[in-house]
C-alpha positions in Angstrom: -89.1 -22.5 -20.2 -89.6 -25.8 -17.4 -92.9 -26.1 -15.9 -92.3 -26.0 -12.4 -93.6 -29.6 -12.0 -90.3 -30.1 -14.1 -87.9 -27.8 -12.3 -85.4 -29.7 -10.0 -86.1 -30.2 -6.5 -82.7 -28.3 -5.0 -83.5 -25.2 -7.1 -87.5 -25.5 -6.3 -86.4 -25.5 -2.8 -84.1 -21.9 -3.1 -87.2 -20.6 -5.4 -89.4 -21.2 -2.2 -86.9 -19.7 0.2 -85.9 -16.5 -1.8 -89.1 -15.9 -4.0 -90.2 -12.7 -1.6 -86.9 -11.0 -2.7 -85.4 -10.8 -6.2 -83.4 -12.9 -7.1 -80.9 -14.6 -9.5 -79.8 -17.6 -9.5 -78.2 -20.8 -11.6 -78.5 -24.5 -11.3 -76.3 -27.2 -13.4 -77.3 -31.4 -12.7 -73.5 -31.8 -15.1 -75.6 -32.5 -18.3 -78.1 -29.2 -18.5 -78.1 -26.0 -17.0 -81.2 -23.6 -15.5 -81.2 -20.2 -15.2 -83.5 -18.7 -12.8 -85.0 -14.8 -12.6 -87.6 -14.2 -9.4 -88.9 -10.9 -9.2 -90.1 -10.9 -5.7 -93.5 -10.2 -3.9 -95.7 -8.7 -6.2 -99.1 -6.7 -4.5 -101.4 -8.6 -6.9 -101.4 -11.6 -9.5 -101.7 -11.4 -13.0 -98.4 -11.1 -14.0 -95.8 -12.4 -16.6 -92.1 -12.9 -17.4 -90.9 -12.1 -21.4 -87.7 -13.3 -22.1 -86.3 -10.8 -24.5 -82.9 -12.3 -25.0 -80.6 -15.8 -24.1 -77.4 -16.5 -26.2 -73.5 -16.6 -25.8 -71.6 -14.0 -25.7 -67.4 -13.6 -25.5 -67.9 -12.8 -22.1 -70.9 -14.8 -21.3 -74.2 -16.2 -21.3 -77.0 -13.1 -21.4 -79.8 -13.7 -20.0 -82.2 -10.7 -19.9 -85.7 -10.7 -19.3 -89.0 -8.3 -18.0 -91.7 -8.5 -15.7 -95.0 -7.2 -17.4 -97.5 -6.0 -15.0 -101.2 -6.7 -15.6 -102.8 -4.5 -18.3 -105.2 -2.0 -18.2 -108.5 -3.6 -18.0 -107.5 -7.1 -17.1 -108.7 -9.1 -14.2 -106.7 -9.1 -11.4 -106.5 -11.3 -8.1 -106.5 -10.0 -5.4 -104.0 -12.4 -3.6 -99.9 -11.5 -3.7 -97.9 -13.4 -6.2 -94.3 -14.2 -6.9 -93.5 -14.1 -10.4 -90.4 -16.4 -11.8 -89.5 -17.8 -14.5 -86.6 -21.0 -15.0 -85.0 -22.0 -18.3 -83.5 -24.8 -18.7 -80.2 -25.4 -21.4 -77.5 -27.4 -21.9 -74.8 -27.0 -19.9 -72.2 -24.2 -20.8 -68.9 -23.7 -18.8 -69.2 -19.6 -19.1 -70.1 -17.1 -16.8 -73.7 -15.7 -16.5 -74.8 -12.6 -17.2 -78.2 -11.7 -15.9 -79.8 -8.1 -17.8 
C-alpha cells in the first residue's frame, strides 16, 4: 500500500479529479506499477479499504478489494470523505482485472 505522500504526482493528480466518482485506474513509471481503486464520495468519514486479493492470473492481474463502512458504535466525522487506496508493484506486461 503507498502512502499518498509516496504516490506519484500524475496519478495524485487523476485521484483528485476523479475521487467523487468510482473509479479504476493503473499507473506504470517502466520500472513499477500502481493500481488504484477510489470508491467515490462517501456521506461521512471513517472508512477503510481491505484488499482481499492481488496475484497473477492466466488472464491477468486480480485485483479485488472492499470498502468497509464505519462500525456500529464507532466515531464518525461528520465531514464527506473519499476513500482510495493505491498499490504499488512491479511492473507486469498483463492485463488488469479489477473485482
Amino acid at each position: 500500500v503507498v502512502a499518498t505522500e509516496n504516490i506519484p504526482d500524475e496519478l495524485m493528480v487523476y485521484v483528485e479529479e476523479e475521487k467523487a466518482e468510482p473509479f479504476y485506474r493503473t499507473y506504470s513509471d517502466g520500472d513499477f506499477m500502481y493500481l488504484c481503486v477510489g470508491y467515490g464520495e462517501q456521506e461521512t468519514g471513517g472508512y477503510s479499504i481491505s484488499v482481499n486479493a492481488l496475484y497473477l492470473a492466466e488472464d491477468g492481474v486480480c485485483f479485488d478489494t472492499t470498502l468497509m463502512g464505519p462500525g456500529p458504535g464507532e466515531e464518525q466525522i461528520a465531514s464527506k470523505s473519499y476513500p482510495y487506496i493505491v498499490i504499488c508493484t512491479e511492473y507486469i506486461d498483463s492485463p488488469i482485472v479489477f473485482q
